[in-house]
C-alpha positions as CSV (number, residue, x, y, z in Angstrom):
1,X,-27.5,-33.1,-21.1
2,X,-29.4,-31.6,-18.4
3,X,-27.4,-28.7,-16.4
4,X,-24.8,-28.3,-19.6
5,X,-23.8,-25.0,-20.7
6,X,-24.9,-24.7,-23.8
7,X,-23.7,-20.9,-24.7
8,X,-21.0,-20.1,-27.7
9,X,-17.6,-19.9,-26.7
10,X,-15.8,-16.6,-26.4
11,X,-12.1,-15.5,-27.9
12,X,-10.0,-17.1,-25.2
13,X,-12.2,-20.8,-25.0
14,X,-14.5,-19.7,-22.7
15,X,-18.1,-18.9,-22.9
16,X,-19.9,-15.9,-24.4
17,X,-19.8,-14.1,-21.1
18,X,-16.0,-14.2,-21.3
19,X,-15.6,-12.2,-24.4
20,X,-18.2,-9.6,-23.4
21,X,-15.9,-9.0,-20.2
22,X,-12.9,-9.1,-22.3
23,X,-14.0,-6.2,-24.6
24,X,-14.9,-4.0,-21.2
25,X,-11.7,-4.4,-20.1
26,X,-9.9,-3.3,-23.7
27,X,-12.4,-0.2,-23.1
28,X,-11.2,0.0,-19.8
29,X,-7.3,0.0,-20.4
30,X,-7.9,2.3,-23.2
31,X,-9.1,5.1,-21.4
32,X,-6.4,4.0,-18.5
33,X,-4.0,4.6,-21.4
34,X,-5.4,8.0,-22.2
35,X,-5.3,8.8,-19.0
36,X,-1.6,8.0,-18.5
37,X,-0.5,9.5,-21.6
38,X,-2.8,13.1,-21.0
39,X,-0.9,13.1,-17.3
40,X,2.8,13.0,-18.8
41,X,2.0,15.4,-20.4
42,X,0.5,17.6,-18.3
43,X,4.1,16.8,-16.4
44,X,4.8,16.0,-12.2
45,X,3.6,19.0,-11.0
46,X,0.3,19.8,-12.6
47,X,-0.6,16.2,-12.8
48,X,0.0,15.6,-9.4
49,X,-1.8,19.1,-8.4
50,X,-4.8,17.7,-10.6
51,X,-5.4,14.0,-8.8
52,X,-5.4,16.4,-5.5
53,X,-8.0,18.7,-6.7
54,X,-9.8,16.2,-8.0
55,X,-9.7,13.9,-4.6
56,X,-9.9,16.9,-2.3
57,X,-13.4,17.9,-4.7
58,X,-15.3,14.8,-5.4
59,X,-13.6,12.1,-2.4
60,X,-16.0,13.7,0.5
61,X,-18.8,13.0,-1.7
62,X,-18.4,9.3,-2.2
63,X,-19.3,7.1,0.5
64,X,-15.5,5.9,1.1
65,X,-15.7,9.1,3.4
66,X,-17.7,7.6,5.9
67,X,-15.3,4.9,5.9
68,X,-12.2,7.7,6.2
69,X,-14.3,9.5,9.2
70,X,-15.0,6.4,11.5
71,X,-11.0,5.5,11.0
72,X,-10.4,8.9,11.8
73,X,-12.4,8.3,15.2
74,X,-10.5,5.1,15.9
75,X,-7.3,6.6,15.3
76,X,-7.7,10.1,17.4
77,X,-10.3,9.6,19.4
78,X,-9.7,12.9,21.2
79,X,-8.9,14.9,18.5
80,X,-11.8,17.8,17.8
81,X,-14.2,17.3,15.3
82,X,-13.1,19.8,13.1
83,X,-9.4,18.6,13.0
84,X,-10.7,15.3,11.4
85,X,-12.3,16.9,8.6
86,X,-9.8,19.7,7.9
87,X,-7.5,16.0,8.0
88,X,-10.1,13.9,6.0
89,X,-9.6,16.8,3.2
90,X,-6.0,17.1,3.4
91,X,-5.7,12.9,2.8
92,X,-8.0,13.3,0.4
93,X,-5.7,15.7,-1.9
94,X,-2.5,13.7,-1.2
95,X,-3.9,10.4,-2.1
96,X,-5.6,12.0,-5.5
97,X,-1.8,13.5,-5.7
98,X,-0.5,9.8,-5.2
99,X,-2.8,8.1,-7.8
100,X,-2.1,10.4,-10.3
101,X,1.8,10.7,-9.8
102,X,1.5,6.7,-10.8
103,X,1.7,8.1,-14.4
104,X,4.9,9.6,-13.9
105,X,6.9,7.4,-11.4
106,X,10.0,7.1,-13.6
107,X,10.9,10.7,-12.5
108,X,9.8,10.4,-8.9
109,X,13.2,9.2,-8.1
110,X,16.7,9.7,-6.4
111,X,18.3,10.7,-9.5
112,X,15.3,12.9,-10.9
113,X,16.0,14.9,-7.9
114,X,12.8,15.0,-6.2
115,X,13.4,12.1,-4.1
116,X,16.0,12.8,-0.9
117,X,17.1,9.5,0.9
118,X,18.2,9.4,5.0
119,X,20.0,6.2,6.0
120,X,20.9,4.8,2.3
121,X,23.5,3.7,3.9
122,X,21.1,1.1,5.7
123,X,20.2,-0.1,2.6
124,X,23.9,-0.2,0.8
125,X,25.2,-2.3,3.4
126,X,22.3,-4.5,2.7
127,X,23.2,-4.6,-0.8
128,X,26.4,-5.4,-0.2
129,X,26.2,-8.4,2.1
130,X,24.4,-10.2,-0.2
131,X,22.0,-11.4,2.0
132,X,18.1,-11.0,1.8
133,X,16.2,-8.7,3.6
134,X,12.6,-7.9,4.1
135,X,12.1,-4.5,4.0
136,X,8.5,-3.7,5.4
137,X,6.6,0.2,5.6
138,X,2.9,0.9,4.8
139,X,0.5,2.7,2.6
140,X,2.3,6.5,3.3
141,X,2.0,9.2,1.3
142,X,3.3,8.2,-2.3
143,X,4.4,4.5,-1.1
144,X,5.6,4.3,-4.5
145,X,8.5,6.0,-4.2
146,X,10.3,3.7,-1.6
147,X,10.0,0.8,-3.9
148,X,11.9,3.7,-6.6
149,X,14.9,4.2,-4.0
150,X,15.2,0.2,-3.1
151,X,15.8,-0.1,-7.1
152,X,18.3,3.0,-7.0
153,X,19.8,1.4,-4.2
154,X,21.6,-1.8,-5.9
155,X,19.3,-3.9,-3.4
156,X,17.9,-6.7,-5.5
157,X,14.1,-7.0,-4.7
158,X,11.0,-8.3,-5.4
159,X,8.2,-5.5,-4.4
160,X,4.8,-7.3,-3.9
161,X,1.5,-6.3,-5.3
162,X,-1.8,-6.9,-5.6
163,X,-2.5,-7.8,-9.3
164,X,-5.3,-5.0,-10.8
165,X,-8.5,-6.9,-11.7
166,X,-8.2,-5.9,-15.3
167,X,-5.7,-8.1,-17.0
168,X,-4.9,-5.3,-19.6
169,X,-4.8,-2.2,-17.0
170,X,-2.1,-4.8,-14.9
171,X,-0.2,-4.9,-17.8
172,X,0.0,-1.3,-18.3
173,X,0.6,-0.8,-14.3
174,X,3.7,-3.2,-14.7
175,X,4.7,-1.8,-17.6
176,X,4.8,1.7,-16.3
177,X,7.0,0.3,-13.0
178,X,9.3,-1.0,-15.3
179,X,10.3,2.5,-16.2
180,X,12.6,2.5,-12.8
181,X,13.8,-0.7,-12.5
182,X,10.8,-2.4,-10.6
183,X,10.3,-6.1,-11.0
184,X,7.0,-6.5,-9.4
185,X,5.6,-9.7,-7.6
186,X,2.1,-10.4,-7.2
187,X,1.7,-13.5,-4.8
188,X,-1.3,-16.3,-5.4
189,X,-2.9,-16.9,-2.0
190,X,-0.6,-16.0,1.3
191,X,2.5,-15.6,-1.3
192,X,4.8,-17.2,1.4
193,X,6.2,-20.2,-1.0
194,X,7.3,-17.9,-3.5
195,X,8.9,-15.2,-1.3
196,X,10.7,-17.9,0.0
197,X,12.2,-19.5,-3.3
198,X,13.0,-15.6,-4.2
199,X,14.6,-14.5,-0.8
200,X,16.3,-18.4,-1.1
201,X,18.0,-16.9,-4.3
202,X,19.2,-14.3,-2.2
203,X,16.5,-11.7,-3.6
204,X,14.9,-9.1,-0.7
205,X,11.6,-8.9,-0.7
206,X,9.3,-5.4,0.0
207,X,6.1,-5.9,1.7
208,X,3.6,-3.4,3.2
209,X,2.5,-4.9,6.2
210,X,-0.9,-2.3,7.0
211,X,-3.6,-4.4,4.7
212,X,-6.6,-5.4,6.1
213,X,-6.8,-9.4,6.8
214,X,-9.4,-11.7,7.9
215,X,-7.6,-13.8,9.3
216,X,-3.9,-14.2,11.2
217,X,-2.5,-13.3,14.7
218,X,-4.0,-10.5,16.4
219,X,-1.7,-7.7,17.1
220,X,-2.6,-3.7,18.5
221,X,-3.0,-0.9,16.3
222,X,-3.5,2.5,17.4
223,X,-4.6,1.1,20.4
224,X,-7.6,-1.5,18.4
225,X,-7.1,-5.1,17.4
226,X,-6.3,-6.0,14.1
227,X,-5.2,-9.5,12.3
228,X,-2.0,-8.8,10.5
229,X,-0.2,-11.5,8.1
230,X,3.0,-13.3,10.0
231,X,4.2,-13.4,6.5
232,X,7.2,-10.1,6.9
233,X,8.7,-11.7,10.6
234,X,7.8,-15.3,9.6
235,X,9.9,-14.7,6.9
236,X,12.3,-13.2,8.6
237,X,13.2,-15.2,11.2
238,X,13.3,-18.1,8.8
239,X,16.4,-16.7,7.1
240,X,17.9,-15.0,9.9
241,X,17.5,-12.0,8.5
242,X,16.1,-8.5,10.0
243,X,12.7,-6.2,8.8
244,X,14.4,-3.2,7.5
245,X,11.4,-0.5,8.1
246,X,11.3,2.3,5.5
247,X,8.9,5.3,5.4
248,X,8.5,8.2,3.2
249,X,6.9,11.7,3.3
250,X,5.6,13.9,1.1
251,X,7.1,17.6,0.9
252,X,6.1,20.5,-1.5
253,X,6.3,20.8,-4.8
254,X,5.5,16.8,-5.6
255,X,9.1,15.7,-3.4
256,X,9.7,13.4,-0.8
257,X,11.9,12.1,1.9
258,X,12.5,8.4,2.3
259,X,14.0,7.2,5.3
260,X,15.9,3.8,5.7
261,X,14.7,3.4,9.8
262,X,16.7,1.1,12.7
263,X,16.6,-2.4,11.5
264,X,13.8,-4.5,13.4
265,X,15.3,-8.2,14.7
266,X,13.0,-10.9,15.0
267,X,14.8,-13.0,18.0
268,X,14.1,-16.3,18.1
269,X,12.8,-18.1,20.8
270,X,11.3,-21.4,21.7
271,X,8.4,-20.3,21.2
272,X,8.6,-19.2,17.2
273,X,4.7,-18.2,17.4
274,X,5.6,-15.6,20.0
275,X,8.4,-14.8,18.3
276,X,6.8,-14.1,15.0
277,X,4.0,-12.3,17.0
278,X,6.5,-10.4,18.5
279,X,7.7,-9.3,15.4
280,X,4.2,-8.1,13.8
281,X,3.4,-6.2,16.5
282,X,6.9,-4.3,15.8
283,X,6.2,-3.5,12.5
284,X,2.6,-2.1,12.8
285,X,3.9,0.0,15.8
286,X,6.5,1.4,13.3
287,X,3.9,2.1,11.1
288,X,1.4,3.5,13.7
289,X,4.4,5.9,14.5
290,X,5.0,7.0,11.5
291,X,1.0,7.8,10.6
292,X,1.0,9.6,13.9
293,X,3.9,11.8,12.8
294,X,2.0,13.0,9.1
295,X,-1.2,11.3,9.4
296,X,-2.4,13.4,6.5
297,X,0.5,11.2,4.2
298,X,-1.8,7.8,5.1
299,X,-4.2,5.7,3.0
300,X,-7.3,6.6,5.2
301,X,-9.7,5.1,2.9
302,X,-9.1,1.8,3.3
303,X,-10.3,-0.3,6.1
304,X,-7.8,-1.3,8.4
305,X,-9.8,-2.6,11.5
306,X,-12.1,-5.6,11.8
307,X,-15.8,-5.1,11.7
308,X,-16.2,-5.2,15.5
309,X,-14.4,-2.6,15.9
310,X,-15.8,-0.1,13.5
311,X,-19.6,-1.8,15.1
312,X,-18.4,-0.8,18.8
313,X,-17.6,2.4,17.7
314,X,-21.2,2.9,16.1
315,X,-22.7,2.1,19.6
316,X,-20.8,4.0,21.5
317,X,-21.4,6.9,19.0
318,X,-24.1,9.8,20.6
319,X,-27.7,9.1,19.1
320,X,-27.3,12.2,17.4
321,X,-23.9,11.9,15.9
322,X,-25.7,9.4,14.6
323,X,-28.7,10.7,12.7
324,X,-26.5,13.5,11.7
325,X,-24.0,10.6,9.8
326,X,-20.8,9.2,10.9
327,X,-17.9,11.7,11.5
């Protein structure tokens, strides 16, 4: 029949194409498994000192540093050109520190003893309410290790992801969480049904509220619009609950500090919209707060702000800042 596929179908019922993609992704979560298993044993310290070095070495060579420069310019405007590249190498090294430390998560925790808690009492008397909560932070330094101490804290949770593209790697990623005690959540589309039938079970939900979106209400961050999801205060205020903002920090020697902050209130109003924006803008400011305290601990290499943003920072750029390559 004319436009019918024609081609063989593959191992799972689909067509040839679907089995070639399946066998990259076994090669794939093969050497993701090799990976994992040569960083345990290396053990925290020198695996974590190895994704630094490698970051801090081959990151300012890939083109995701332009991306980290002009976010560094949006941020700290004011701050001297050679303070944002002594900071673009420092992220560099903790986020290689972070990716790698993923291998050995079950002894990042409260009870390894490299993990110190301020305000678990926040999160105890969560727990033992028995209410939900949605507890909200953003991509700071090992953001891995808050989801460790909500586990360690009795709190039942759901911590969202963002499922890997690699069906086999995902498995080994979720696999690994389970380790500590994470049950992890990865929502289809905005995610707010399920997070509700969860938090209507009386399951808290974890959410980092500092992804880039297309779309949404338009709050301020660091001074530059940004659309951020409703989905943390919608929620929220829905069940009459509070945002309970964490953070964490890294220290030396592969430790961090995890702080349980002052519970944000959505209030409601007539106006819920306002209400809910009211609440968004809260949480980013918490989080601009916090990346302004250690902004070497944040995920610089992702892009945060909308394309206008980064295109009226090009034009206002000095013509020879420009042929010289974004800083």
């Amino acid at each position: 029949m004319p436009g019918e596929d024609t081609r063989a179908d593959g191992p799972r019922g689909g067509r040839a194409t679907d089995w070639k993609q399946d066998v990259i992704w076994r090669l794939e979560a093969v050497g993701f498994q090799a990976l994992f298993a040569f960083l345990r044993l290396l053990g925290v310290e020198r695996a974590s000192a190895l994704g630094g070095w490698l970051l801090r070495t081959l990151g300012p060579l890939t083109g995701t540093q332009k991306t980290v420069m002009r976010n560094l310019r949006i941020a700290f405007p004011e701050m001297p050109p050679d303070r944002r590249e002594a900071l673009a190498r420092e992220q560099w090294d903790r986020t290689g520190r972070t990716f790698a430390e993923l291998a050995v998560m079950d002894q990042l925790t409260p009870a390894g003893g490299r993990v110190e808690v301020v305000g678990m009492e926040r999160l105890h008397a969560l727990r033992d309410s028995g209410r939900p909560a949605v507890l909200i932070s953003g991509h700071l330094a090992n953001f891995e290790v808050m989801a460790a101490v909500i586990m360690a804290s009795g709190v039942p949770c759901q911590v969202t992801y963002r499922a890997a593209n690699n069906p086999y790697v995902d498995a080994q990623i979720r696999k690994s969480r389970e380790r500590y005690g994470i049950r992890l959540f990865a929502p289809k589309g905005d995610g707010t049904r399920d997070l509700m039938a969860g938090m209507k079970r009386g399951d808290s939900i974890a959410l980092l509220v500092d992804q880039k979106y297309n779309q949404g209400p338009e709050v301020e961050f660091f001074g530059q619009p940004v659309n951020a999801s409703p989905g943390a205060a919608r929620l929220a205020l829905k069940f009459g609950t509070v945002m309970q903002p964490l953070s964490v920090v890294r220290l030396p020697g592969a430790r961090f500090r995890v702080t349980a902050h002052e519970p944000i209130t959505v209030r409601e109003t007539e106006d819920k919209a306002a209400a809910v924006l009211a609440g968004i803008q809260a949480a980013n400011r918490f989080v601009e707060d916090r990346v302004r305290e250690v902004p070497e601990d944040w995920f610089w290499v992702h892009k945060r702000w909308p394309d206008r943003v980064y295109a009226a920072l090009e034009a206002a750029a000095p013509s020879a800042e420009r042929r010289n390559g974004p800083q």
